[in-house]
C-alpha positions in Angstrom: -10.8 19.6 9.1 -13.7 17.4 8.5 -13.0 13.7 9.5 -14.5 12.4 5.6 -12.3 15.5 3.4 -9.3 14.2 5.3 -9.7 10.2 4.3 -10.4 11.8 0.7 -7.5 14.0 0.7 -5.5 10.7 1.8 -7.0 8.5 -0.8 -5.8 11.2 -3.7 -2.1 11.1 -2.3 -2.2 7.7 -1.8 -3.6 6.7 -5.1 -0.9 9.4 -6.8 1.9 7.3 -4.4 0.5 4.0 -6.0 0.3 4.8 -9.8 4.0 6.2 -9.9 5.3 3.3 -8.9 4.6 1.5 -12.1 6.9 4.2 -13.5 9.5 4.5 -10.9 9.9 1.1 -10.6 10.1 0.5 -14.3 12.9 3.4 -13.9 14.8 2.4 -10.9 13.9 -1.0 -10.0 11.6 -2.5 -7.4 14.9 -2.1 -4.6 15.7 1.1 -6.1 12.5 3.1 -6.5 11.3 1.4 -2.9 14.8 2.6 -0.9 14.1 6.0 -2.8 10.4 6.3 -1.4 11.2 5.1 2.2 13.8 7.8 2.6 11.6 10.5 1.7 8.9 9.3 3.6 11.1 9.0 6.9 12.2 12.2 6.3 9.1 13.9 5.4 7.7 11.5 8.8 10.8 12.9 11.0 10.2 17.2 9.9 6.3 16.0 11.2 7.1 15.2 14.4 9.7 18.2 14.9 6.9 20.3 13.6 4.2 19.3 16.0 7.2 18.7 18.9 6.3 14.9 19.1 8.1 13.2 21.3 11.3 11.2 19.7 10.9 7.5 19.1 12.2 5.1 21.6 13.4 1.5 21.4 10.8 -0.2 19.6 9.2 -3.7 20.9 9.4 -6.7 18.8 5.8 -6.3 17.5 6.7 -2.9 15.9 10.0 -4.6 14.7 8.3 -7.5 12.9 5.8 -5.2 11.7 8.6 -3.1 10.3 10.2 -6.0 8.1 6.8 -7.6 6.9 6.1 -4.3 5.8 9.4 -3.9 3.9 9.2 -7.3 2.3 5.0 -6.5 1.3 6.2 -3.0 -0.1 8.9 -4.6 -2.1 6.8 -7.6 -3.6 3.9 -5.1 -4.7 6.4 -2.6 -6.2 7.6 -5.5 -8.5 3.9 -6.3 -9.3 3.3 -2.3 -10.2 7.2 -3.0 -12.1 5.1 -5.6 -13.9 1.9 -4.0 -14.2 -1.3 -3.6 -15.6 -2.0 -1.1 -12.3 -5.4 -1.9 -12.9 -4.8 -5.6 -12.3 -2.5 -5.6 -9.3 -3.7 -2.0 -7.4 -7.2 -4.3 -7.1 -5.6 -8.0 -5.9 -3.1 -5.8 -3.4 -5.9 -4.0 -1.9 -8.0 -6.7 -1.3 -5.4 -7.0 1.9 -8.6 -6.8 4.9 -10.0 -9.7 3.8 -7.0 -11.5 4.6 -6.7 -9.4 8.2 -10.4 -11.3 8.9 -9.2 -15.1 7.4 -6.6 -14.7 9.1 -8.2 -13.5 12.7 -10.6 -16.5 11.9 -8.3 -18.8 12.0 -7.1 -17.8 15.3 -10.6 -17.6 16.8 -11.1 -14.2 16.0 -15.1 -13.8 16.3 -16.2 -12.6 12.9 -19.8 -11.1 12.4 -21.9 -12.5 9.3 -21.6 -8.8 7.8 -17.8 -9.0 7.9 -17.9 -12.5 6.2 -20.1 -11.0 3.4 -17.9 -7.8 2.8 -14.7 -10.6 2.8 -16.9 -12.5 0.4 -17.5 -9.7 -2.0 -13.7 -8.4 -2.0 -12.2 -12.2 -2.7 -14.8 -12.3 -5.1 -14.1 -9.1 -7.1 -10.2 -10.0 -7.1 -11.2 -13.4 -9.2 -13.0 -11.2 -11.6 -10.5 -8.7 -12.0 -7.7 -11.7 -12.7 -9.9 -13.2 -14.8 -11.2 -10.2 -16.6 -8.3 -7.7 -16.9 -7.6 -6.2 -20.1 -4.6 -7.7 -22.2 -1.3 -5.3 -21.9 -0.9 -2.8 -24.8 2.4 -4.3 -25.0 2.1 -8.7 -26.0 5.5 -8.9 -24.3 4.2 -8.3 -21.2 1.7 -10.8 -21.6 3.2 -14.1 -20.8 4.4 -12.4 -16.9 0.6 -11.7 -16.1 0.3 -15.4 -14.0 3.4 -14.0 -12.1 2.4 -10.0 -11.9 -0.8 -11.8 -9.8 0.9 -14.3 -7.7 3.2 -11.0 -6.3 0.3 -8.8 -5.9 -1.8 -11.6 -4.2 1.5 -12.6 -1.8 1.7 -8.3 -1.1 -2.0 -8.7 0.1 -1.8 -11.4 2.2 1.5 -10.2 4.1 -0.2 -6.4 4.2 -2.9 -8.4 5.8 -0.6 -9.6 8.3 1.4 -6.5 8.9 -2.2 -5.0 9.5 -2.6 -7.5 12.7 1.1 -7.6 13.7 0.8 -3.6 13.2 -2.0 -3.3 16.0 -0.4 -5.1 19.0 2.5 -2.8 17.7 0.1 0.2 17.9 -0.6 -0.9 21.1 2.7 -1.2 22.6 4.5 2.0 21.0 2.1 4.3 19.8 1.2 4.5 15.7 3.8 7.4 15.2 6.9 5.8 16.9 5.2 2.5 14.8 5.5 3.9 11.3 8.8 6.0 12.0 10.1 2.8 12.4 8.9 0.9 9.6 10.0 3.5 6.9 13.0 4.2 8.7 13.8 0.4 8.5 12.9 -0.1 5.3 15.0 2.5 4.2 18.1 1.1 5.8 17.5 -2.4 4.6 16.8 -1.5 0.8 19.8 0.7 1.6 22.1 -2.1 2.4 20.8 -3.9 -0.2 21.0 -1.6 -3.1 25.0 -1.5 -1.6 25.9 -5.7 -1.6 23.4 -6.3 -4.3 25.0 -9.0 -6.7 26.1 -8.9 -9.3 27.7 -5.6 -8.0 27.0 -3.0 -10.1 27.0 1.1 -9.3 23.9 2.0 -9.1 23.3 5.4 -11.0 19.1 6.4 -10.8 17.4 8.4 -13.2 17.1 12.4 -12.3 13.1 12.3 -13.5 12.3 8.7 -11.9 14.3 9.8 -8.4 12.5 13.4 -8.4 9.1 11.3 -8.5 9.9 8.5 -6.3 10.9 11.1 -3.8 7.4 12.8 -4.9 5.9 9.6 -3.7 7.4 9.2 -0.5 6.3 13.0 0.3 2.8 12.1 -0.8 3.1 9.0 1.7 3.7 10.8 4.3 1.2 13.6 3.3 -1.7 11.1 2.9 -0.3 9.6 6.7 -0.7 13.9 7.8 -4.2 13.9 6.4 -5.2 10.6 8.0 -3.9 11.6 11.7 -5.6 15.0 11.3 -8.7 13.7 11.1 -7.8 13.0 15.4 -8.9 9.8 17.0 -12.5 7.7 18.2 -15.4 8.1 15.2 -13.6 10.8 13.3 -11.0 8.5 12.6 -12.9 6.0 11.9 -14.7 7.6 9.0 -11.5 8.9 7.6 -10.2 5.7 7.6 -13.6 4.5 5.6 -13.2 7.3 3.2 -9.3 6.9 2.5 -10.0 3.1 1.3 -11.1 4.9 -1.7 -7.6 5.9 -2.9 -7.3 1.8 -4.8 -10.2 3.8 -7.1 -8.1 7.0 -7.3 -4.8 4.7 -8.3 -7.1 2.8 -11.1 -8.7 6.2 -12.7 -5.0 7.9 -12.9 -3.8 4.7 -14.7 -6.5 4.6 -16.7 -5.6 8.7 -17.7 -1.8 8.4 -17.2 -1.0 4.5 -18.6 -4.3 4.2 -21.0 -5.2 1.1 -19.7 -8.0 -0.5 -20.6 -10.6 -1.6 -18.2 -12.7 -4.5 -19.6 -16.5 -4.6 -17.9 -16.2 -7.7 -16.0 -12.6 -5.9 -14.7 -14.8 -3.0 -13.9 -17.0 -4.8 -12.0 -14.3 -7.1 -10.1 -12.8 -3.4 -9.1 -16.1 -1.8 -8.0 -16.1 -5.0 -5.6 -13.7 -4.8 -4.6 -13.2 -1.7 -3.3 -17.3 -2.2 -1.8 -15.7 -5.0 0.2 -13.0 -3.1 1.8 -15.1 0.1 2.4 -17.4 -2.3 4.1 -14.6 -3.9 6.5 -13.3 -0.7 7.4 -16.9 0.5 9.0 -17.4 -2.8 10.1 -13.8 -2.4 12.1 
């Protein structure tokens, strides 16, 4: 399959992934809806590798551990910013998550390329527009949690921005397979444990319609992950990689079909660079 169809195909389940979660959550619960997702998506990750006979995942090193629990505690964060919403305010501020990969690598001597600094430049630069542009909520209640709906998103960017570095010595070590087992498989069990001492202690009884889709976006997940491994390893990989960045535009269109959210110009143009910035650190990478 052509390297570029399979980063498309990725970004369209990934963006699908992202905009249900401003219902699931809603529906379930940040803990909830992200338990709900995990376990699909370890399950969907697990019938994967039986399918192509990939070798079972061993003890993990403490890279792919750490990038395991950042992971969990980024996923949770951005779900209660989707909880929040306006998708078309915190899908934007989340994404912007390379440009803090290469602030962070500067600040540990990482060598960074004039190019790289302008693509950062551009992304940090379309997230202030987008906070400072975004269209008011349909509903005024929602209004006075927009300071806070930003702070989570922004705090789920920079610790996906870690994850991303932690994730590559853990890439590194284990193999990306055994690395994301791992992560949804932990989430899952943490979410799990804490969906069962949660206080104040309460039975926790889901939705049928808001599980059925949050198990819908674990399968997508893991579909977009299928997509994005097909696409094999070197320069093909690379470009799929490029094209998936595109799904932050895919989860901003569907809300604007699915939520009617209104995107303002200058929020229009924060998005568009936004998601220019990212596209241009992943071919810079």
């Amino acid at each position: 399959m052509a390297p570029v169809l399979c980063g498309l195909l990725t970004a369209f389940c990934w963006g699908w992934a992202d905009v249900l979660a401003r219902f699931t959550g809603r529906a379930l619960g940040a803990r909830g809806a992200l338990f709900t997702m995990m376990l699909a998506g370890s399950a969907g990750l697990s019938l994967w590798m039986v399918a192509r006979d990939q070798p079972w995942p061993g003890i993990p090193s403490w890279w792919t551990v750490a990038t395991a629990l950042l992971a969990t505690l980024a996923m949770l964060l951005f779900y209660e910013a989707m909880r929040r919403g306006p998708v078309s305010l915190v899908s934007p501020a989340t994404g912007a998550y390379p440009a803090w990969a290469v602030l962070i690598g500067m600040a540990f001597g990482v060598a960074t390329p004039p190019a790289a600094l302008a693509a950062m430049a551009v992304t940090l630069g379309g997230v202030m527009l987008v906070a400072r542009y975004a269209a008011a909520e349909p509903d005024p209640a929602e209004a006075p949690k927009r300071p806070l709906t930003l702070a989570l998103a922004l705090i789920a960017s920079l610790l996906f921005g870690v994850t991303l570095l932690v994730g590559q010595q853990a890439i590194l070590r284990d193999g990306s397979t055994p690395m994301l087992w791992w992560g949804r498989t932990t989430a899952t069990v943490i979410m799990g444990l804490v969906l069962l001492f949660q206080r104040p202690r309460r039975a926790w009884r889901p939705p049928l319609k808001a599980t059925i889709l949050a198990l819908l976006q674990g399968g997508l997940d893991t579909l977009g992950l299928v997509f994005l491994f097909a696409a094999g390893r070197g320069l093909e990989g690379a470009m799929a990689t490029i094209s998936s960045s595109a799904f932050g535009v895919v989860t901003v269109l569907l809300a604007r079909l699915l939520y009617k959210e209104r995107i303002s110009p200058g929020q229009g143009l924060g998005i568009g660079l936004v998601f220019s910035g990212v596209v241009g650190l992943a071919a810079l990478a």
